[in-house]
C-alpha positions in Angstrom: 64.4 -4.8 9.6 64.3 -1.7 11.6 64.4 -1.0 15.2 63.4 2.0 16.1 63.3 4.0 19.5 60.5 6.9 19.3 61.8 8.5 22.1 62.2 12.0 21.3 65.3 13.0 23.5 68.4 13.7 23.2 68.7 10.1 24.7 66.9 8.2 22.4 68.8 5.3 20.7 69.9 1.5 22.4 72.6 0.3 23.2 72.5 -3.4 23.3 70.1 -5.6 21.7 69.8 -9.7 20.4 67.8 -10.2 17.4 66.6 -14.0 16.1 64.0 -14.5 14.1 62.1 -17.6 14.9 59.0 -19.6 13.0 55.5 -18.7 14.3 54.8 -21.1 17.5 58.4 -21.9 17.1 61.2 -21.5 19.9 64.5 -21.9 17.6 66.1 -19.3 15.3 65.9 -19.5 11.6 67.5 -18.0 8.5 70.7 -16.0 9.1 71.9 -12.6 9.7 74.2 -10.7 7.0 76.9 -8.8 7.3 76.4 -6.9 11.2 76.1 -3.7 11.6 79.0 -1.6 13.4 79.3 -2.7 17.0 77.2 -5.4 16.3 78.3 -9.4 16.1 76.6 -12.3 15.2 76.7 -15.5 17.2 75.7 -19.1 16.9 72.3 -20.4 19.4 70.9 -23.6 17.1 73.1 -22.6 14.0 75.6 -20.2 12.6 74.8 -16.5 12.7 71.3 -17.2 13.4 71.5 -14.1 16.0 72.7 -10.8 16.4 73.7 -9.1 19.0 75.9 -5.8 20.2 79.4 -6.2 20.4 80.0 -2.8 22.2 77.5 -1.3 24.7 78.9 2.0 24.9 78.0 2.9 21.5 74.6 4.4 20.5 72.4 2.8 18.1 69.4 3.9 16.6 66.9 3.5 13.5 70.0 4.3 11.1 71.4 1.4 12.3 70.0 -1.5 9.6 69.8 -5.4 10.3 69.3 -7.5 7.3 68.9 -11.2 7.2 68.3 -13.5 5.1 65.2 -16.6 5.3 66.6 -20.3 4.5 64.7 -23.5 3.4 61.0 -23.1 2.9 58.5 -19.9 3.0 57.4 -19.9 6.5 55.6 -17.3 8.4 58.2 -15.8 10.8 58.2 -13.1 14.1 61.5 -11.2 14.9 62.4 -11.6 18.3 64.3 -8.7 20.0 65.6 -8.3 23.4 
């Protein structure tokens, strides 16, 4: 998963974010993030490392930065959530 900001300025990037990705019609996380990205974290809402989130706000991130994570339990159809 990529997030992308198409500003184009010298400002363009985030700096925080939370990432879950949830069943369609569904309101808890599933699956599990991987290894985070630098000056990101993963925490616990309905299960371990089911989000991800910024650790440091100060730091730029931008489409470089990559997010993976990883489905659990049956196929499902699934939306990525980001704040």
């Amino acid at each position: 998963m990529w997030v992308k900001d198409n500003r184009n300025t010298s400002t363009a990037g985030y700096r925080g974010l939370l990432l879950q990705a949830r069943s369609v019609g569904g309101d808890t996380p599933v699956g599990m993030w991987l290894a985070p990205p630098t000056h990101t974290k993963r925490v616990q809402c309905s299960a371990a490392n089911d989000t991800i989130t910024h650790s440091e706000a100060e730091n730029l991130k931008n489409e470089k930065t990559v997010y993976q994570w990883k489905a659990t339990g049956n196929h499902m159809k699934i939306r990525f959530v980001y704040v």
